[in-house]
C-alpha positions as a Python dict, from the first residue, in 0.01 Angstrom:
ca = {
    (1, 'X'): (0, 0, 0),
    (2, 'X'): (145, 349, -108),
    (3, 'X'): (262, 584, 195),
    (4, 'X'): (341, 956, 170),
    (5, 'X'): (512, 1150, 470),
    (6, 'X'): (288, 1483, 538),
    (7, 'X'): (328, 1746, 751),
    (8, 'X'): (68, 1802, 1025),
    (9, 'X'): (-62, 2158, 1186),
    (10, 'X'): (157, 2127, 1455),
    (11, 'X'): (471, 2136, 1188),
    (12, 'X'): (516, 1744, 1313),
    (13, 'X'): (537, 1488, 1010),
    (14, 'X'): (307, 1165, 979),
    (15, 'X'): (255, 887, 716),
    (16, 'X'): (-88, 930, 497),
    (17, 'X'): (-227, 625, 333),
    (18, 'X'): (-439, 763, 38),
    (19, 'X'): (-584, 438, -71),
    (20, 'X'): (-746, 447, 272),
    (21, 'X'): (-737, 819, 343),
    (22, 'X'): (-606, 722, 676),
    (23, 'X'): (-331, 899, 875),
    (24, 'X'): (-56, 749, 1141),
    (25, 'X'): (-126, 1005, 1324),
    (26, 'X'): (-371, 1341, 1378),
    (27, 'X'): (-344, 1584, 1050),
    (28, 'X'): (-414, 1829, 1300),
    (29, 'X'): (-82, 1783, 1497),
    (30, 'X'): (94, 1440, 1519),
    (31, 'X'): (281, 1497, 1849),
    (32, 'X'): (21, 1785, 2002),
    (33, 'X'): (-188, 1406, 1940),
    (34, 'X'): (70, 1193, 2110),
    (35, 'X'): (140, 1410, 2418),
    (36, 'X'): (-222, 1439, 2476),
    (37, 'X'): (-357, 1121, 2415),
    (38, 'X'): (-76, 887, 2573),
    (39, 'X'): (133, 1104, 2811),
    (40, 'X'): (-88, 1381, 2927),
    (41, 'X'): (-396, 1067, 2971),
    (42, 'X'): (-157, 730, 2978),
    (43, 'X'): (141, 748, 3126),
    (44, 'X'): (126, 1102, 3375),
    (45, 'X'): (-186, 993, 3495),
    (46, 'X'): (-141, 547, 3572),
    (47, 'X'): (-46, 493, 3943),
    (48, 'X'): (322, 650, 3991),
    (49, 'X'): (568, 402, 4073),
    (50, 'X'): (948, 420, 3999),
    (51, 'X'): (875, 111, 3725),
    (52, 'X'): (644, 94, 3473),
    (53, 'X'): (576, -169, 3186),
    (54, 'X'): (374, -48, 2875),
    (55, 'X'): (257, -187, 2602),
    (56, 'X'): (190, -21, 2243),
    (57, 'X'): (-80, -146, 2004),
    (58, 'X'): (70, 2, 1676),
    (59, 'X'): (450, 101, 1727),
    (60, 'X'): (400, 270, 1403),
    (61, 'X'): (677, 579, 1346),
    (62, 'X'): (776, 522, 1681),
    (63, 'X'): (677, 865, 1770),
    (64, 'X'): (469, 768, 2130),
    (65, 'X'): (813, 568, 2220),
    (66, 'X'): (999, 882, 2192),
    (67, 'X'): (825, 1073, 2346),
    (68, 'X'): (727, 844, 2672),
    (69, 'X'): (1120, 825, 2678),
    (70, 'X'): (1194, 1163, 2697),
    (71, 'X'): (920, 1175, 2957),
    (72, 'X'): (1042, 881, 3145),
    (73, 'X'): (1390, 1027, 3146),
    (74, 'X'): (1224, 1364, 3258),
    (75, 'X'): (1067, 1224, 3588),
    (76, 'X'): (1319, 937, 3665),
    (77, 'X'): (1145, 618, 3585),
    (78, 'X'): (1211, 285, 3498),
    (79, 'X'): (1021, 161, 3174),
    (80, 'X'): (976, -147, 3033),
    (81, 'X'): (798, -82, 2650),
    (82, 'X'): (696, -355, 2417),
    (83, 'X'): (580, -180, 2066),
    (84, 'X'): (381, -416, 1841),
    (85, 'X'): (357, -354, 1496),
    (86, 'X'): (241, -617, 1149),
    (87, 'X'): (380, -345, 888),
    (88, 'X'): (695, -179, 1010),
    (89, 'X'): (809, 109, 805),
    (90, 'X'): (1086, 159, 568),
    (91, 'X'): (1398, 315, 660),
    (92, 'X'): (1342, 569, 384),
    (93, 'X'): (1008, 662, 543),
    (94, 'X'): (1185, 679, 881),
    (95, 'X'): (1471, 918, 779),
    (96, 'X'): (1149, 1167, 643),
    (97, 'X'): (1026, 1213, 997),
    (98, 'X'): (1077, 1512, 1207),
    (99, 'X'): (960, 1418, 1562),
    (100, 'X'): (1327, 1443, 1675),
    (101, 'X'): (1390, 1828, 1573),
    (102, 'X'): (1059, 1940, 1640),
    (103, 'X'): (1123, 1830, 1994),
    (104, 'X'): (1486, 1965, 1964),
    (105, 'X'): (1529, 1646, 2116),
    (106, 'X'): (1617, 1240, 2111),
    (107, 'X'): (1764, 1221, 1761),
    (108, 'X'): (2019, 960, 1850),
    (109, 'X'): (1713, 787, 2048),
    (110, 'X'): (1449, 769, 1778),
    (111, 'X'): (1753, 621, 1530),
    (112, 'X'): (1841, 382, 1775),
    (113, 'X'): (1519, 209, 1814),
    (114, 'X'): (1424, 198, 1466),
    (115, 'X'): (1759, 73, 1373),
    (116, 'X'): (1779, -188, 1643),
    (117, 'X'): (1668, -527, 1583),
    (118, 'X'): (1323, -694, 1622),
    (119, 'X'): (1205, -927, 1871),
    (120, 'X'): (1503, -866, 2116),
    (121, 'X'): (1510, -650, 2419),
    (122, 'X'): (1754, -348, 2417),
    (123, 'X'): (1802, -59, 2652),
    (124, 'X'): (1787, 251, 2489),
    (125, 'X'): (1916, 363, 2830),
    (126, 'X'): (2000, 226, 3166),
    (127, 'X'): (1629, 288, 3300),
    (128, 'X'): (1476, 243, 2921),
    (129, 'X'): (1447, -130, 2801),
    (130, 'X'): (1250, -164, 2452),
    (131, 'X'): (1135, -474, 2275),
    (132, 'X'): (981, -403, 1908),
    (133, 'X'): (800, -728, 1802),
    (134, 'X'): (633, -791, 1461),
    (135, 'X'): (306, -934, 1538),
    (136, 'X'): (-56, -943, 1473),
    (137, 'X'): (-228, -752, 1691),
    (138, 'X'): (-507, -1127, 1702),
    (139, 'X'): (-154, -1280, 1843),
    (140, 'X'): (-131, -1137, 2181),
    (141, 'X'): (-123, -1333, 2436),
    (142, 'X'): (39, -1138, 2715),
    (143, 'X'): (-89, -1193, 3061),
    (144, 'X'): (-106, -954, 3369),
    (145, 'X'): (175, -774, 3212),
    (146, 'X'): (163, -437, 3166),
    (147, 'X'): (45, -109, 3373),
    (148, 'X'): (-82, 87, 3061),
    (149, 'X'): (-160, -20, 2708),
    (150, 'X'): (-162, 307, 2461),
    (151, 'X'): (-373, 122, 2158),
    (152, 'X'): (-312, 342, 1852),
    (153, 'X'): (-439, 115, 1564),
    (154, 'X'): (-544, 249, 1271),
    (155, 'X'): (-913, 402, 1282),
    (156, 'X'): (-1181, 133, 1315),
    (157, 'X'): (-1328, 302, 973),
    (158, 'X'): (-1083, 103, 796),
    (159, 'X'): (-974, -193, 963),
    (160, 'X'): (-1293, -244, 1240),
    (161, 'X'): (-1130, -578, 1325),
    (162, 'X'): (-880, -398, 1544),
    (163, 'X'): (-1128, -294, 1787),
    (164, 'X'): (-1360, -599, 1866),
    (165, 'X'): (-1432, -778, 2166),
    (166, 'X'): (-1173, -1040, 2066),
    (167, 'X'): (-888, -757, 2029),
    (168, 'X'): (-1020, -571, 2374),
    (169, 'X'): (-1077, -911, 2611),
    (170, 'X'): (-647, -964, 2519),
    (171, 'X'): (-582, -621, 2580),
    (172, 'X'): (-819, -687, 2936),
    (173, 'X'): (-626, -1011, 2998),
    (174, 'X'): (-267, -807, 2885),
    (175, 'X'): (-290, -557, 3190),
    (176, 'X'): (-213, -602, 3527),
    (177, 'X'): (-509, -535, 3794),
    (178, 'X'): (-592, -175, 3767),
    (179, 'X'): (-376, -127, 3474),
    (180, 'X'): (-515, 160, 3191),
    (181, 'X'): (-551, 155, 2846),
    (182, 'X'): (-574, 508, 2631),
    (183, 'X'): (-698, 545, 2296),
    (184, 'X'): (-759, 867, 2074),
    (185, 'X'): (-1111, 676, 1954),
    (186, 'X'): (-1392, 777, 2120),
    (187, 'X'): (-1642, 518, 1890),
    (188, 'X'): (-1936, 414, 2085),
    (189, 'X'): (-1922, 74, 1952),
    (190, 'X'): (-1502, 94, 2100),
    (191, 'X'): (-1682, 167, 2424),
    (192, 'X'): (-1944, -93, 2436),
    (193, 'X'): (-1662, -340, 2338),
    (194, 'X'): (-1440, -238, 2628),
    (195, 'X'): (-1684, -266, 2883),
    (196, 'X'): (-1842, -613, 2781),
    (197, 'X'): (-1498, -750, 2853),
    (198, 'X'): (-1478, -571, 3168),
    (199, 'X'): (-1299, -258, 3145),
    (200, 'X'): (-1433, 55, 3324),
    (201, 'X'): (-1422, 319, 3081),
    (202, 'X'): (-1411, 705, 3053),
    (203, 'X'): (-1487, 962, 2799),
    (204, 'X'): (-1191, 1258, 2835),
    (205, 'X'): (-1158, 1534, 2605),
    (206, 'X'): (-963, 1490, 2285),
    (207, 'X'): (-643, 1621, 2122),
    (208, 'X'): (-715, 1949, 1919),
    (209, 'X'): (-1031, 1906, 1660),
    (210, 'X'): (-1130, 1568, 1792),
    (211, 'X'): (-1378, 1617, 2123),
    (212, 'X'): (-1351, 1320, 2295),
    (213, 'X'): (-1136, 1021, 2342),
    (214, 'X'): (-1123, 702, 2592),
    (215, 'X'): (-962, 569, 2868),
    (216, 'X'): (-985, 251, 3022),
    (217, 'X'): (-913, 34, 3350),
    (218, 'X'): (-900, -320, 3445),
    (219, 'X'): (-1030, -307, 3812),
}
């Protein structure tokens, strides 16, 4: 499927898919998008403890792993992040992105993990281990393993398979008791799905030009 690198309103790149005029990321600002959805909801708001394990649904440009490691390296924790992704993307793609110098930050960082290999752990620092696995998203089968999920598939417009029952009861089983999971959709059929399996869920305000979004917790 053809991919094109565009730039966002926040001056942040993302990757546009035309054939399914679907974006990595918000057109309206990729990492305004990130920091709101998945730090300012995910991972500054699960219970503080000096370790945390998270899990990404979508590793995708690798933009929420840089910035929950500049974070991480901000307030001194220890994280352990698995990012899950079926279509990596190309180095060529990669080298187009400009998360790095919009940040004025983490250039060496956000080369390092996409040039490090798959399905091995790594520390990208001493207190930042990463694991980058290509996998279905149907393949999970994690168990009471992570504090907070960010799931950042691609809308359920275009792939509604991603955001079933199925998909949300291994995301359920995937967390540890009273871990969170943070989304940018706000679907009621994403809620209804969530809660069947047991999650207690939450409507929050969206990132800029989206109203709402959704976060969830395994009691």
């Amino acid at each position: 499927m053809k991919r094109k690198i565009i730039m966002t309103s926040d001056g942040s790149t993302t990757i546009y898919l035309p054939e399914w005029n679907e974006h990595y990321h918000s057109k309206y600002g990729a990492i305004q998008e990130a920091y709101h959805v998945f730090i300012k909801n995910g991972l500054a708001y699960v219970d503080k403890k000096k370790y945390l394990s998270i899990l990404e649904v979508g590793f995708g440009t690798g933009l929420n792993c840089l910035v929950s490691y500049l974070e991480a390296v901000k307030n001194n924790l220890t994280v352990e992040y698995t990012g899950i992704e079926a279509y990596p993307v190309t180095k060529q793609e990669i080298e187009k992105l400009n998360y790095a110098a919009v940040l004025n930050a983490g250039q060496k960082i956000f080369d390092k993990m996409h040039s490090l290999s798959w399905e091995e752990r790594h520390q990208l620092s001493p207190s930042y281990s990463f694991l980058k696995k290509k996998q279905f998203f149907e393949d999970i089968t994690d168990k009471n393993q992570y504090d907070l999920i960010y799931f950042d598939a691609f809308g359920a417009g275009v792939q509604p398979e991603l955001w079933t029952e199925t998909i949300f009861k291994k995301m359920f089983e995937a967390l540890q008791p009273n871990g969170i999971l943070v989304t940018y959709s706000a679907k009621g059929s994403v809620r209804r799905a969530m809660q069947k399996v047991g999650f207690t869920v939450e409507r929050l305000p969206g990132p800029p030009h989206k109203r709402e979004m959704l976060r969830a917790r395994k009691p």
